[in-house]
N, C-alpha and C positions, 0 to 999 in steps of 0.2 A: 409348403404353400408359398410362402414368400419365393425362393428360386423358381417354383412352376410358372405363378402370377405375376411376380415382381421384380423388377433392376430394385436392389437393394444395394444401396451406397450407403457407410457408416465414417461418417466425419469426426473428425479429431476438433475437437470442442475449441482447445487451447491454439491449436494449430490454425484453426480456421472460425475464429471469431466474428468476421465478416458473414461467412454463410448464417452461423448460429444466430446474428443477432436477424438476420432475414424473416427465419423460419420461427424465432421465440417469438416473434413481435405478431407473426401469424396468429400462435396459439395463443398467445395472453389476449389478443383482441376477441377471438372466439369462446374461448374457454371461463374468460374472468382471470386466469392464474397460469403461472408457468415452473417452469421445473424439470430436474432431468428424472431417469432418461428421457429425452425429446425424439417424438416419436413423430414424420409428417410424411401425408403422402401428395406428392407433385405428380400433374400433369406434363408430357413429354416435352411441354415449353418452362421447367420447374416452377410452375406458380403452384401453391397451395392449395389444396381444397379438404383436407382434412385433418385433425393433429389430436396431440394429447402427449402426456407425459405420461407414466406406468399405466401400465395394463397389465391385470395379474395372467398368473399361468390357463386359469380355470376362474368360468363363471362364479362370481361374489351378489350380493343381493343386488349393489345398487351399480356393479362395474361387470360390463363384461368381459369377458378373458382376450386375449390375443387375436389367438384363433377367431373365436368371434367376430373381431374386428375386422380381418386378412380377408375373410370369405366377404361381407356383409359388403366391405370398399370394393371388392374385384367385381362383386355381381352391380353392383351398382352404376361402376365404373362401364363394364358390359351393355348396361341395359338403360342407362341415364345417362349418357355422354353430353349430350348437347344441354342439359342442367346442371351438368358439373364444371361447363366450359363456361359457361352465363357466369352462373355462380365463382367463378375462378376468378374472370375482368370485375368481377364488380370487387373483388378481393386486391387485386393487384393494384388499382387504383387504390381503395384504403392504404395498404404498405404504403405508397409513393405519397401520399398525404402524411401519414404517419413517420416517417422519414426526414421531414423538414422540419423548420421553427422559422416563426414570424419575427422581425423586429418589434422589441415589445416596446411601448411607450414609456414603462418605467424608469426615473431616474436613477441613478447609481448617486447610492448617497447613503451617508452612515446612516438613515434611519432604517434602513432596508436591514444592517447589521444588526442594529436596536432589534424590528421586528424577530431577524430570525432565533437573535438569542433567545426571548420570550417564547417561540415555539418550542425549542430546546427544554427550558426551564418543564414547560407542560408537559412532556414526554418525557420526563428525568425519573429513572427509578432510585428515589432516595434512599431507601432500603439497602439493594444488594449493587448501585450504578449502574451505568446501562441506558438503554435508551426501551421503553416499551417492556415486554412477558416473554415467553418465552415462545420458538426458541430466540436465541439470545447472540446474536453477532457483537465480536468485538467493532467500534465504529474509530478508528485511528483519524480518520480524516475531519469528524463535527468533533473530536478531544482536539485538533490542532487547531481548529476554529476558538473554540471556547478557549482556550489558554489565550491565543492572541488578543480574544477580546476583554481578556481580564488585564493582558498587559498593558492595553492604550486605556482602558476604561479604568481600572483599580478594583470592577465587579469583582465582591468575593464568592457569590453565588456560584460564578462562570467556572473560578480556582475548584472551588468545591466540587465542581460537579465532576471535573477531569481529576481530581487527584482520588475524590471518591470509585470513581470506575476504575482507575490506574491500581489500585491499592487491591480493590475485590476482586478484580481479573490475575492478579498474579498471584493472590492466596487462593485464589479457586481450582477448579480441575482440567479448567479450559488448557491453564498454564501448565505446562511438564516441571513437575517438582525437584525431578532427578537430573534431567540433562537439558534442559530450558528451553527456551521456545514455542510458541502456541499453537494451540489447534484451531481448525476450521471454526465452531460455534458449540455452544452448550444447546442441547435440548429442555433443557430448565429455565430458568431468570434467575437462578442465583450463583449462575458459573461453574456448576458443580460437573455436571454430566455432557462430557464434547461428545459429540463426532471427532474421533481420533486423525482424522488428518492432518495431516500439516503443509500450510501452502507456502511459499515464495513470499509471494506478496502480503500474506498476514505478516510476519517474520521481519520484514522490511518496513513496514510502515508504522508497527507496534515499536519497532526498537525507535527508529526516530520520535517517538511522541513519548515514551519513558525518557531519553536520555533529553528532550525539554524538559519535560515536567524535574527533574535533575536541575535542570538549568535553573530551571524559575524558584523551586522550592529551597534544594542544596541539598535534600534527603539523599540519603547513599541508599534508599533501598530502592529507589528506580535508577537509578545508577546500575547497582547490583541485579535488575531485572532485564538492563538494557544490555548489559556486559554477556550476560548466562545466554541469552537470546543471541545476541552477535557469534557466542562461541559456541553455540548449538549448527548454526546456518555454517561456520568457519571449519566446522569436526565432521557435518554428516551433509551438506547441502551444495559443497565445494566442489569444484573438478580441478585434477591437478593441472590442468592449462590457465586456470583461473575462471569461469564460467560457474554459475550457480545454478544448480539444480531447481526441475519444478515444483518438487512437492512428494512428499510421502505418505504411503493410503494408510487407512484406517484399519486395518486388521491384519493380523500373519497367520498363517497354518488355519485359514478361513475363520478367525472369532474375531470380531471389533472389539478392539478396544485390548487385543491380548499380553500385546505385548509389554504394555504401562500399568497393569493392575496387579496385586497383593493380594493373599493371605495377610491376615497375623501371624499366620504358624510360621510363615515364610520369612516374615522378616523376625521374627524370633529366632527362630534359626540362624538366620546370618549374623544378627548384632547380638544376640545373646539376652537375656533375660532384662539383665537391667535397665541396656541400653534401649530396647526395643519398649520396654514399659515408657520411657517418657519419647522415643522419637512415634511410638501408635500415638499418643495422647497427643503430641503437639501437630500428626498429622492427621488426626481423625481415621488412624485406623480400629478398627473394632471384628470381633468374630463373627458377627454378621454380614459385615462390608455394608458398600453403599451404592454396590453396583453388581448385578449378578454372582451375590455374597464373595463377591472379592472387594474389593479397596480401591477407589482411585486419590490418590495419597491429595490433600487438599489443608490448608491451613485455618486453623480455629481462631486464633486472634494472634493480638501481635506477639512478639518474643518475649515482651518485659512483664505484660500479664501472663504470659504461660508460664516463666520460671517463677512467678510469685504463687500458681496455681500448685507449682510442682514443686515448692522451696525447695528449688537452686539457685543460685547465681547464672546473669546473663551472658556472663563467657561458659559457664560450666555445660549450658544449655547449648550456646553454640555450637561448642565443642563438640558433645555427643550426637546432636543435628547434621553439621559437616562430616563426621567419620562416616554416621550411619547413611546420608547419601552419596557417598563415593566406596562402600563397599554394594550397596543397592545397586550402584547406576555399574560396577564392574560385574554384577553378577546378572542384572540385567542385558549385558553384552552377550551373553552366553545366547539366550533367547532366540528365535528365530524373525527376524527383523521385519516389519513393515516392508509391502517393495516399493524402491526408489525412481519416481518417474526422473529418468534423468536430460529429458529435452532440453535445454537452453533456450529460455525463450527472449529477444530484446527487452521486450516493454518491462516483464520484471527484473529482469537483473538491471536495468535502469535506478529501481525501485531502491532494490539491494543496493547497489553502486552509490549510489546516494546516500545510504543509512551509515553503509560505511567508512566513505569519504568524512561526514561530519561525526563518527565517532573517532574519528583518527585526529582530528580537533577539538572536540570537547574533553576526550578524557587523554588526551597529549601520549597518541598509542602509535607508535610507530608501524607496530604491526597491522595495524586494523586500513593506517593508510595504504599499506604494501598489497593488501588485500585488493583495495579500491582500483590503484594504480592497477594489477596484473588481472584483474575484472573487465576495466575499459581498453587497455591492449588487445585484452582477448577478443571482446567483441569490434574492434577497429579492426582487428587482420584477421578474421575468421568470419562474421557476419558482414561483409560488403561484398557486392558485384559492380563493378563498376560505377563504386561512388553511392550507387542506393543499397540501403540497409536492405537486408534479408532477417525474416522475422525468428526462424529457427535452426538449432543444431542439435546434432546427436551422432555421435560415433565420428565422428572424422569430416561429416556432411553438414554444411548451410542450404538450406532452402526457403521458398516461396516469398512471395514482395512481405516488405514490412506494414505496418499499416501505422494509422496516426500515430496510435500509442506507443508505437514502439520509437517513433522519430522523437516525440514529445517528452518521454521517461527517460529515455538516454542521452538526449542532448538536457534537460535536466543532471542527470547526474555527472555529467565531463563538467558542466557550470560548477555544481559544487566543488569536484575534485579540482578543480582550477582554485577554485576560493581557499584552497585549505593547503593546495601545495603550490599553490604560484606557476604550476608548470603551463608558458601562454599555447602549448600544442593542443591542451583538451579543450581549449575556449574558441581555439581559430575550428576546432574539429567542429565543437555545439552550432558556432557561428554558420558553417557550411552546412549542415545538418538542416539548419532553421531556416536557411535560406529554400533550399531543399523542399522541404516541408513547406513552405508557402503554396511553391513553384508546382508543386503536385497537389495539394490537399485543398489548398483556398478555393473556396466556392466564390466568387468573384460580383455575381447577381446578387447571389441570395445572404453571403456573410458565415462567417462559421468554417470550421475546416471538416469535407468529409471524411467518414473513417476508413476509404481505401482510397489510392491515389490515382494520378490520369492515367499511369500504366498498368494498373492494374486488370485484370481479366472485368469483363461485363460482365456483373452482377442481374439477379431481376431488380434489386432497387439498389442507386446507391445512398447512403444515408448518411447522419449526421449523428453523433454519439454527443449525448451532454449530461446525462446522468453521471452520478460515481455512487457506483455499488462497492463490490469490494475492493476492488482496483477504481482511481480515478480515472475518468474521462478522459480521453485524447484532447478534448476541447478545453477542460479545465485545466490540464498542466502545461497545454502551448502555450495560451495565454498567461499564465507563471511567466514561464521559459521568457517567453517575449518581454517581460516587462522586465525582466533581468537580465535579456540581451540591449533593453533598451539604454539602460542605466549603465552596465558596464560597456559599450559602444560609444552611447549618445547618439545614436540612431536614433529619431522621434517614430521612421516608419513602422518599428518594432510597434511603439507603443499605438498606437493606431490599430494595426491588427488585434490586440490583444482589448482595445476598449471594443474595436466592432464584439467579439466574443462576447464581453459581458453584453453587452446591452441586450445583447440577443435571448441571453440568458432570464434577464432580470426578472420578468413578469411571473415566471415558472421558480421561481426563488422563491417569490413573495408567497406563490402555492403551497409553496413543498420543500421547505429549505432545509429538511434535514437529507432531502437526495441528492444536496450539492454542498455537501461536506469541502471539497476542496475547491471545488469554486468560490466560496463563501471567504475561504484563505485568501486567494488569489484578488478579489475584490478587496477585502480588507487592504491587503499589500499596494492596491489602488490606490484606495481613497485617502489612506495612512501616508505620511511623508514617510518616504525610503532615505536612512542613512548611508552613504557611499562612503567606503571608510577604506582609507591608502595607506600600508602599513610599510613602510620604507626601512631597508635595511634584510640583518643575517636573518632567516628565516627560523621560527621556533623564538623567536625573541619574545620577551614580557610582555611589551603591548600586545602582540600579536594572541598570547593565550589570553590574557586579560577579556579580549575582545569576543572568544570564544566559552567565555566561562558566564557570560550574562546573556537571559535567553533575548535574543534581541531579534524576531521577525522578521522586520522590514532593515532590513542590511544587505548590502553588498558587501563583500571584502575584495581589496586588491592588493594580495600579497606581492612585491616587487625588491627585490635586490636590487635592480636600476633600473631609476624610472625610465632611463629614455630608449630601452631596449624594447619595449612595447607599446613607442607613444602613440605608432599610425593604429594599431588595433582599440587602444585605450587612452582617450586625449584627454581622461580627467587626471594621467599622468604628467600631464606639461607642467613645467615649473614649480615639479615637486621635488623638496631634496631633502637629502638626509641633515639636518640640524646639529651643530658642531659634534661632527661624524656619530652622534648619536641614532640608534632609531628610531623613526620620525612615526608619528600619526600624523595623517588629516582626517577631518570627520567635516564630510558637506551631505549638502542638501541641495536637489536636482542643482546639481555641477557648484554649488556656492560652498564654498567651505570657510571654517572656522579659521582660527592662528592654529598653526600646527604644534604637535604635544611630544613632549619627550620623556616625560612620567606617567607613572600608571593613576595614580592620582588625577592629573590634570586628564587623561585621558578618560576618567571617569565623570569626570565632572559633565564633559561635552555631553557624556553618553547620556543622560540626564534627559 
């Protein structure tokens, strides 16, 4: 039916996020809801006149089947054309309303941050963390709100609410216990039961909000969540050019979920009687399971209560813990593996690129920098045509225009890798990028950057992205980018851009502020005074980790071995020197800095 009756086009979701947000905004406005598969049928001009997400095989009570559908649109189509073409403009016109955002009158002002935290609070599941029932998405972007606002504020609620989620997501099932890293989402509220997939960008945005909450707390066990996650994405998510992988499905040899679940018999078997008695108990495995009577291995409480449940000692527990998952996770190698989407897409390995760069800082890992560095090489000489980014690779091939996201996430992450290694090539790269991304994206009337640029092929609408679902917004991370191009420049026009953004935003905050998870960041970083901190001298010096061992938000860093070698890119370099040849801190405030430091003490004191 469909080949008889229908040009049937099938779009690559990841690849063409531009069409998909088109045709989603279609069905959610018709339907009430959206969701894949996404199913729509266009008129020969592609506007919309019908959609839906699944349709089963065969008629169900209240859905009908496929078929069903194919014949009912084709006869219709046949025999009501000219009510399906009405009905189509009166459609196309909603998109193009739906598309835009008004400047809102709202102030931009910490009380805005007050409110949304108190919406946060209402929707907090005190029980198991979280945000809401199930199912149950990890939310990285309102945990890096709520930590910020605990650091200017001292709220302990805010801490609480991010270390309590931090804490139940990594002991739950969402988390891979054996080879780390997280899944898609729990279909429960208590973390228990994912969706087996694993994305890019969950991977990316979870290690950075562990290895803060690291920061802020000093616990080594988000430390140790952000490390296992780093070296899950570094073992199975890597290309050896450096490029990071999309994401891996949820099921092998067609069963979901097959290839991460247990027996007891099975892991008795491998560890042997004794050991398997206290590693089932400390992960909740039992001869039932707790998932299509196998096991998804998940943690019951902390270590120090289990070995006092289990009288042993808290290294003896370790210990048999440690063996028994590294003989699990070698025999689990064995297994027939998930398949590995392997596209390369910009906007997340920006994501990545990023995660990496400040793990390569905060936990002084040479490696984890070498990663970031051969990540942003890769996409600088393999994702450009002529200067503009190209959104995807695979097999030896870049293709199709980049879009916001992809300019805004990757010139974020060359910003950090510049902060962390000093190298000024990934900052002139960001800087050219941003300018870039103005030149194409700025909506110029209306305010706001659209999500495809001037060269990009004619859409039916073009639009404006300012939500952050799983991934943030194009529009929430330029306006970041901007205000951190602004600072490390001294360009005011940066910051200009990035307030038109919020304000734009604002009024739709006040609504619904937990859909602007990184927006919410990005305003904070606003209204908060940003530190501009110039670390003078051999690089990896004391002050320089010092600086990176306190979780400090609103920071810029400018790593320099001499100042005057980057002063026309960076003039908050002028007349800074290293201090009888020691190396030097400043710590200013928009361009005003303090007497410069040559101990970590006094260097603490400023940070204050």
């Amino acid at each position: 039916i469909m080949n008889e009756q229908f040009v049937s086009i099938k779009v690559d979701l990841e690849e063409r996020p531009d069409v998909d947000r088109i045709y989603m905004t279609f069905v959610q406005m018709t339907t009430g809801h959206g969701g894949y598969p996404l199913n729509v049928f266009l008129t020969p001009e592609k506007i919309p006149f019908f959609g839906g997400t699944y349709f089963p095989p065969v008629n169900r009570s209240n859905m009908p089947s496929f078929q069903r559908i194919l014949l009912s649109i084709s006869d219709a189509y046949q025999n009501q054309r000219d009510e399906i073409t009405h009905s189509a403009n009166d459609i196309l016109a909603e998109l193009k309303r739906a598309g835009t955002a008004e400047i809102s009158n709202e102030d931009l002002s910490l009380e805005l941050l007050d409110s949304s935290f108190k919406s946060f609070t209402k929707n907090f599941d005190a029980v198991n963390g979280g945000f809401g029932g199930a199912p149950k998405f990890p939310p990285p972007m309102s945990l890096e709100f709520l930590l910020r606002y605990h650091k200017r504020t001292g709220n302990e609620d805010a801490l609480e609410m991010v270390t309590k989620t931090c804490t139940e997501m990594a002991r739950g099932g969402i988390y891979d216990q054996l080879g780390g890293g997280f899944h898609r989402y729990t279909v429960d509220a208590v973390w228990l039961v994912p969706h087996f997939e694993k994305m890019l960008y969950d991977n990316a945005q979870l290690a950075r909000i562990y290895l803060h909450v690291f920061q802020a707390t000093k616990d080594d066990f988000y430390k140790q969540i952000a490390i296992e996650t780093l070296d899950y994405v570094k073992r199975e998510m890597t290309d050896e050019k450096g490029g990071f992988y999309t994401a891996q499905d949820a099921d092998s040899e067609g069963v979901e979920g097959k290839f991460f679940v247990w027996t007891a018999e099975e892991i008795t078997k491998i560890l042997g009687e004794a050991d398997a008695r206290i590693f089932n108990f400390f992960y909740d495995v039992t001869e039932h399971g707790n998932f299509e009577e196998k096991n998804i291995l998940n943690v019951r409480s902390s270590p120090e209560i289990a070995a006092k449940q289990l009288n042993i000692g808290p290294e003896k527990l370790n210990e048999i813990l440690e063996r028994g998952r590294k003989l699990l996770l070698n025999e689990r190698e064995k297994r027939v593996k998930p398949f590995r989407d392997e596209k390369v897409l910009t906007a997340w390995n920006g994501l990545m690129l990023e995660a990496f760069a400040e793990a390569g800082a905060i936990l002084e890992s040479e490696d984890y920098l070498a990663i970031a560095r051969k990540n942003a090489d890769f996409i600088l000489e393999n994702l450009q045509k002529a200067g503009f980014l190209l959104r995807t690779y695979k097999d030896g091939q870049a293709k199709l225009n980049a879009y916001l996201e992809d300019y805004a996430n990757f010139a974020d992450g060359l910003i950090e890798l510049f902060q962390v290694s000093g190298e000024v090539k990934y900052l002139k790269e960001a800087k050219r990028l941003v300018d870039l991304m103005i030149a194409e994206f700025w909506d110029a009337p209306g305010g706001g950057f659209f999500f495809t640029g001037n060269t990009h092929e004619e859409l039916l609408v073009r639009s404006k992205d300012f939500y952050d679902n799983a991934t943030p917004s194009g529009n929430s991370v330029a306006a970041d980018v901007l205000l951190k191009l602004s600072k490390l420049t001294g360009e005011k026009n940066y910051e200009r851009y990035a307030f038109a953004v919020l304000r734009l935003v604002a009024s739709q905050i006040r609504r619904y502020p937990q859909a602007f998870g990184r927006v919410l960041s990005t305003l904070e970083c606003y209204l908060d005074p940003t530190k501009e901190i110039v670390i003078l001298g051999e690089k990896g010096n004391e002050l320089e980790r010092e600086i990176w061992r306190e979780f400090l938000p609103n920071k810029i860093v400018i790593p320099a071995e001499n100042a005057e070698e980057n002063l026309e890119l960076i003039p908050l370099l002028k007349d800074k020197r290293l201090i009888d040849g020691k190396p030097t801190a400043y710590i200013c405030e928009n361009f005003v800095c303090q007497k410069p430091v040559t101990s970590v003490e006094n260097l603490k004191e400023q940070l204050v």
